[in-house]
Structures are given as C-alpha cells and as structure tokens.
N, C-alpha and C positions, 0 to 999 in steps of 0.2 A: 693982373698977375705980377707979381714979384721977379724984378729984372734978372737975377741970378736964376731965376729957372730958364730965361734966355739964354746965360752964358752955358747953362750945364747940352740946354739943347743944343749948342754950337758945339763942345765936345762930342754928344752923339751923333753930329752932323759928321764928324771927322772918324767918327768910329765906325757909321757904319758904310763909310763910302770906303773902307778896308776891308770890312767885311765882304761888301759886296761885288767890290772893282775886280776881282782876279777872272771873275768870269770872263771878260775882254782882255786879260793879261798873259792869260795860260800860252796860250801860241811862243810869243817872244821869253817866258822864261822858260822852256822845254827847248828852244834853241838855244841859248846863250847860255843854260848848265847842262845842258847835254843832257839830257833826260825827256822820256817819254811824256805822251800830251798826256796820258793818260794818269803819271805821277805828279804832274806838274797840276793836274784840275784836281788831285787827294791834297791839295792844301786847302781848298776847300770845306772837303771832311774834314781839316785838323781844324782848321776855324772852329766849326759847327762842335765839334766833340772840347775844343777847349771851353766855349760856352757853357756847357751842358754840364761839365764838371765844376769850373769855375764858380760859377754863380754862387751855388749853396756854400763852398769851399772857403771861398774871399769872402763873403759876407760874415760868413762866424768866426772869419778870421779877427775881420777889421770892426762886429760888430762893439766892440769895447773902445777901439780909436776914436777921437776926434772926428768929428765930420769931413775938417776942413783936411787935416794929413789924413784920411782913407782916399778923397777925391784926388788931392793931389800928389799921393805918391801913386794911384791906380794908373794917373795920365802923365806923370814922367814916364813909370814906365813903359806906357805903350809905346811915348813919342822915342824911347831909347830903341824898344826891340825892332821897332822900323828901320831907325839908323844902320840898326845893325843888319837889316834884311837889304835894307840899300846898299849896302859895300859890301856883301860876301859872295863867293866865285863857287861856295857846297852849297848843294841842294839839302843834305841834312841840316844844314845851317837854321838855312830859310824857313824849313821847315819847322824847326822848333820854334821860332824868331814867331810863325804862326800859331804855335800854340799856345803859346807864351802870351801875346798881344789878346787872343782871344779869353786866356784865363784874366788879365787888367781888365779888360774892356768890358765882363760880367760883372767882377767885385766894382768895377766904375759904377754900371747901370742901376745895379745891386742898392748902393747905397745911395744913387741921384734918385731913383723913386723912390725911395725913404724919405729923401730929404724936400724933394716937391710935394709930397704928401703932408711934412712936417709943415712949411710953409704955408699953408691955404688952410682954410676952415673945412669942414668935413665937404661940407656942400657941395664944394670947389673942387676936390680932389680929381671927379675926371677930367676937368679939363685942365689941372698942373700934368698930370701925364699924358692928355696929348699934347702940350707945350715938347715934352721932354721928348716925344714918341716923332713929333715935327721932325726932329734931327735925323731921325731915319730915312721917314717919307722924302723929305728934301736929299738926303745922299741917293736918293735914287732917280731923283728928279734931275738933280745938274751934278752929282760928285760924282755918281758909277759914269755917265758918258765923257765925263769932263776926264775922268780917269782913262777911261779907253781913249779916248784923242789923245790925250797925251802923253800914253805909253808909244803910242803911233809914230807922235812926230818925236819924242825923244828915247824911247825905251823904257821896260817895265819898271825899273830904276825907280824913274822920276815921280813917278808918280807915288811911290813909299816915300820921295825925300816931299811932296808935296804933301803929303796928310802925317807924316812929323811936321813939316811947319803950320799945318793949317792947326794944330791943338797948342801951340806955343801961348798965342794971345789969349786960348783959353784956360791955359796953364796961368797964366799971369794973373787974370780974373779970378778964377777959383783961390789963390792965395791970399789975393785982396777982401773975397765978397764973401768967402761962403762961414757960415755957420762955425765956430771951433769947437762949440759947446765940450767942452773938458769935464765939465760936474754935468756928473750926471749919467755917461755913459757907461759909466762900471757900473750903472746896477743893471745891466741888461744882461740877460739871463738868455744865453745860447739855447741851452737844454729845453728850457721850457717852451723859447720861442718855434723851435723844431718839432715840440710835441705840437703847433699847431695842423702839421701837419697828416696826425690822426682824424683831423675833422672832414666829416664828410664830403662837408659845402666846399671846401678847401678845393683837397682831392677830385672833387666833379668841376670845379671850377679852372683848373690847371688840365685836366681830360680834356675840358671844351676846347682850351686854348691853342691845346697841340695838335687838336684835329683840325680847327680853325686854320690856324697854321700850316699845318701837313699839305691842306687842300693850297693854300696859295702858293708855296713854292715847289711844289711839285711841276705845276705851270712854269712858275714865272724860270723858274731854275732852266726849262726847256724853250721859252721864246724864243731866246736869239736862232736856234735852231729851226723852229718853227717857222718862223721868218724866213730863215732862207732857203731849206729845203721842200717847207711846202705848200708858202706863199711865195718861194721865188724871190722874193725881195734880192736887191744886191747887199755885198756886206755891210755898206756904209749908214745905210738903212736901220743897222738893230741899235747903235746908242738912240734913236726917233723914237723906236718902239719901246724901249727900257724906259726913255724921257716919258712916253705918256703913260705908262706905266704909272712911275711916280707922279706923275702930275694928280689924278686918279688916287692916288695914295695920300696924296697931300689934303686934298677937297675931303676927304672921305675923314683920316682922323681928325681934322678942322671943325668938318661937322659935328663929327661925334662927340669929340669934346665940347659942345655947347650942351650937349646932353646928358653925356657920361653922369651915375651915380651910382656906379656901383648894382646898380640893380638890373634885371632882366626885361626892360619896359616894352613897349609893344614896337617902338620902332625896330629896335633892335630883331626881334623876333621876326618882324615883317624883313628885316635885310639878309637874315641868315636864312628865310626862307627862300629869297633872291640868289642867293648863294650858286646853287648849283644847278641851277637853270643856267645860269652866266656861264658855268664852266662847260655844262651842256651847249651852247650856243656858238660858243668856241671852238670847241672840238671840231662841231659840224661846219663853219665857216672861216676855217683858220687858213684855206686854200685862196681867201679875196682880201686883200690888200682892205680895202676902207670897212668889210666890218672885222678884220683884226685890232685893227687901231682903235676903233670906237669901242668894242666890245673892252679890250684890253683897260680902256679909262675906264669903264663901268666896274670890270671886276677890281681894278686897285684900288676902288675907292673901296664900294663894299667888302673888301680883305682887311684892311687895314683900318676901316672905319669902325667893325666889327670887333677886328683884335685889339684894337686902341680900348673898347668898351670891357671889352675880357679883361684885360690887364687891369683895368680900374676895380671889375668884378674879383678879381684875385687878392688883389688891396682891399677891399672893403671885408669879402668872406676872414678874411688873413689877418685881421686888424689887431688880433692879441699877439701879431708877430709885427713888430714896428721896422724894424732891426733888418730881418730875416726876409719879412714880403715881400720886397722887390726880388730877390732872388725866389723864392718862388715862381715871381712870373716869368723870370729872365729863362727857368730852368722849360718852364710851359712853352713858352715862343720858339727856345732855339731846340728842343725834341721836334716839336712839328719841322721846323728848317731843317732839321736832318735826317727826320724820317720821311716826308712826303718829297723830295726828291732819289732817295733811296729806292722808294715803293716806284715812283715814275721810273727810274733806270730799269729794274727789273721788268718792267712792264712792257716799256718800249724797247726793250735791248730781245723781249721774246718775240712780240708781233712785229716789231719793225719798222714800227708806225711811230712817230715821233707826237702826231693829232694824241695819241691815247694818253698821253701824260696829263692834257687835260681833262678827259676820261674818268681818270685815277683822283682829279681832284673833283670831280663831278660827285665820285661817292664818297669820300670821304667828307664834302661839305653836307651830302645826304646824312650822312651816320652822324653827324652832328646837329641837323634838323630832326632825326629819329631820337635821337637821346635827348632833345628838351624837351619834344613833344611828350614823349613814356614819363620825364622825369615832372612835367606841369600834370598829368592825369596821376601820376602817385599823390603828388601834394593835392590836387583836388579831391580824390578820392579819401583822405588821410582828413583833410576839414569835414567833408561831409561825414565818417563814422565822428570824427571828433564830435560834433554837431549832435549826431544821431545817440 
C-alpha cells in the first residue's frame, strides 16, 4: 500500500476520535456551559447531521480542486473549529464549531476515498479503504477512551486541544505527499457524476450500508449505558468496553480488507448472516460481565468488517463517479449513524429497557439479510428466464 494512504488514515484516526469522544464528554460540558445533559449529548446529532449534509455538499464543492488543497484546506479547517470549540464559554458556539467540523471532516473523507482508490489498481481498491477505514476502527480502540480519560483528568477542553494537535503532523504530511494533480480536475463533471446516483446497484448499495450501519450504532451508541445499568459494571469500566469494541473493529476491517472487491462474495454473505444473531445474543446476555465483552469483540468486528466491504461495494457499484463516490458512501455510513441510534432512543425511551436497543439492531441487521437474500433470488430468477 502507498504510505500516503497511511498518513490520510492517521487524519481519520483524528477525526473520528471527534466524532466519537463526546459520548464520554457530555457530563463535564453540560456543567461547565450550563446547559442540559440532554443539549450537551444533541452535539452529537449535529455531528451526525453535519456528515450527512456534508459529504455530497463538499465533495461537488472541491470536486474541481486539486487534490492536494481539498485535503488540506478540509483538515485546517477542522483543526481551526476545534481551537475554537476549545476556548469558547456559549454552547451555540460549540455547537456550530460541531457542525462545522463535521461538514470538513465528510468533504475530507469524501475526497481521501477518491484518492486511496486513485492510488491502487482496481484489484486493490478494498483493501486502500480499509487502510483509510483503519483510522476509524483504531479511534475507537485508543482515541474515544484515551479521550474520556482525559477529559477526566484535565476537562472536556483538552481533549478538542488534543485532536487539533493530533491532525497537525498530518496537516504537514498531506502538504508534503499528496497528489496536486492540477490538469485534469476541470474536466470532472459534477452533474453527471450525481446522475450516478439514478443507478440502481448504486442506490441498493448505499440502502445496504445504512442499515448495516443503522444496526451497529444503535448498540454501540447504547453500551456504555448498558454496561452500567444493566450489567452493573462500574463507570470506570465503559472506556474497557468501547476499547474492545474497537479492538473488534480493527480485526474485522483488517480482515475484510484482504478480501474486499467490491463484490458481494460468500464470506461476506456468511458474516451478515452472523449479523443478528450477534445482536440477538447481546440483547439476551448483556446482564454478565464476560459474555458482554466477548460478544461486544465479535460484533465490532463483524459491523465493521462488513461495512468496510460495503463501502468498497459503493466504490466499485459508483465507479463512473470518481469525484463524487466517496461521498456517497460517507452520505450511506453516517444516515445509518444517525438513524439507528435515533430508532434505539425511541425504542428504549418507550420500554425502558436499555437491552432493547440491541433488539433494534437485531432487526434491522435481519432487514438487511432479507433484502440480499429477495435481491440474490431476483437476479437468479432473472438468469434463469434470461437462460430460458
């Protein structure tokens, strides 16, 4: 693999441990602006909703810039609106500071799976995006807990002045390594590249992702909860359980990426059938300490192993969008991240049950084994008249 798909992974190691970190943050910044837990954890949502807008936005923005000034003015800016979430005393501030960060951090991602896909021969393609996807799995492995400890021991603060300096060096990198390609980018054709998104395989491809999706953070969104109201755990406990989480996450796109092509091959199939039996197994044993943790690596790997393969599917289906693909998938990952904790609140905010949010991803990884399964009997049904 081409080291520069290294350094882009270390930017999304920094982005998405922003992402993710406020889950452990909310408590000390609803103290210290005076504001409810409950406004303090909708920065979350604005994350999730900056993504979601972002992605397509930035990408047709920047799809005519340079390679090299789209990456590197997407990660000034993120590392500026941190700064500025770091020193400000309004919670509107902050707040925008987070929408802000999350609309850079899609036209970032947007254009870095363009660009790891640019790099590699076809063949290769899913395993540059789990190089690139690494950065995620890994902020969940040591930057979301590394982040809770050290909002702890110094305040929520520090940890925004900690992930602006953690993108610095990769600020510096990207300026140095990446791609400028200057000729050539004006003939890319926004319009057209958007009309890929009439195609069927596209659109079912980007469906799978967000229900794939949907189903793992409706969980993961509810661990730490789950942990300690109904395994008991102490608080100290939930960065352990987010660690194996990612641990789990890591193993799983690692894997997948030696496999990844783009296509729907039998492992994969066999892992999403694994799916929600995992989520099913949870639900029912999330009350004992050792099979939370065990179960918990099992499903991070298979979420993430899974979604790492989807994304490359979304690339490959998407391929007459060079430009524009990664933001497709960016748009597919973070709809699941914002609607399957959405569906879990509602869910457990009625029963009361906090177990049910796994529940919630139990069906929705079903509804996502239901729709390959209808959509593999269409296309065999479809060869055999072909045939006939």
């Amino acid at each position: 693999m081409p080291v520069f798909l290294y350094v882009l992974a270390l930017a999304v190691f920094a982005q998405g441990t922003s992402e993710f970190m406020l889950s452990g943050l909310v408590p000390g910044i609803a103290r210290d602006l005076s504001v409810s837990v409950g406004a303090a954890a909708s920065l979350t949502s604005a994350y999730a909703i900056g993504m979601i807008v972002g992605a397509p936005v930035m990408a047709a923005l920047s799809a005519r810039w340079p390679r090299r000034r789209a990456l590197a003015g997407f990660l000034a800016a993120f590392v500026v609106v941190h700064v500025i979430g770091a020193v400000t005393t309004e919670f509107a501030v902050l707040f925008g500071t987070r929408v802000v960060a999350a609309i850079v951090n899609a036209g970032f991602l947007a254009v870095a799976m363009s660009v790891a896909t640019a790099l590699v021969p076809a063949e290769r393609r899913g395993r540059a995006t789990a190089v690139l996807l690494s950065g995620v799995t890994l902020s969940c492995v040591a930057g979301v807990p590394a982040g809770a400890l050290l909002g702890d021991w110094s305040g929520w603060r520090s940890a925004f002045w900690a992930v602006a300096a953690l993108c610095l060096p990769a600020l510096a990198l990207v300026f140095r390594q990446a791609p400028a390609d200057a000729a050539g980018r004006a003939e890319v054709s926004v319009r057209r590249e958007a009309g890929a998104l009439r195609s069927r395989p596209v659109r079912w491809a980007m469906v799978l992702a967000a229900v794939v999706n949907g189903a793992t953070f409706a969980t993961f969104a509810y661990l730490a909860v789950i942990a300690t109201d109904i395994a008991h755990l102490p608080a100290a406990a939930v960065p352990a359980l987010l660690a194996a989480f990612g641990v789990g996450a890591f193993v799983g796109v690692t894997t997948a990426g030696r496999k990844a092509d783009g296509g729907l091959g039998r492992g994969l199939l066999l892992a999403l059938c694994a799916l929600p039996v995992g989520w099913a197994v949870l639900a029912a044993t999330s009350a004992y300490t050792a099979p939370l943790f065990v179960v918990t690596i099992v499903q991070g790997g298979l979420s993430f192993g899974i979604g790492s393969t989807l994304v490359a599917r979304v690339m490959h289906v998407a391929s007459q969008a060079p430009s524009l693909g990664g933001s497709f998938a960016t748009v597919a990952l973070n709809a699941g991240a914002f609607l399957g904790p959405l569906v879990a609140g509602v869910t457990t905010g009625t029963t009361g049950d906090y177990r049910d949010a796994a529940w919630v991803s139990t069906a929705l990884a079903a509804t996502a084994v239901a729709a390959v399964a209808a959509s593999r009997a269409r296309a065999a049904r479809a060869e055999v008249e072909a045939a006939g």
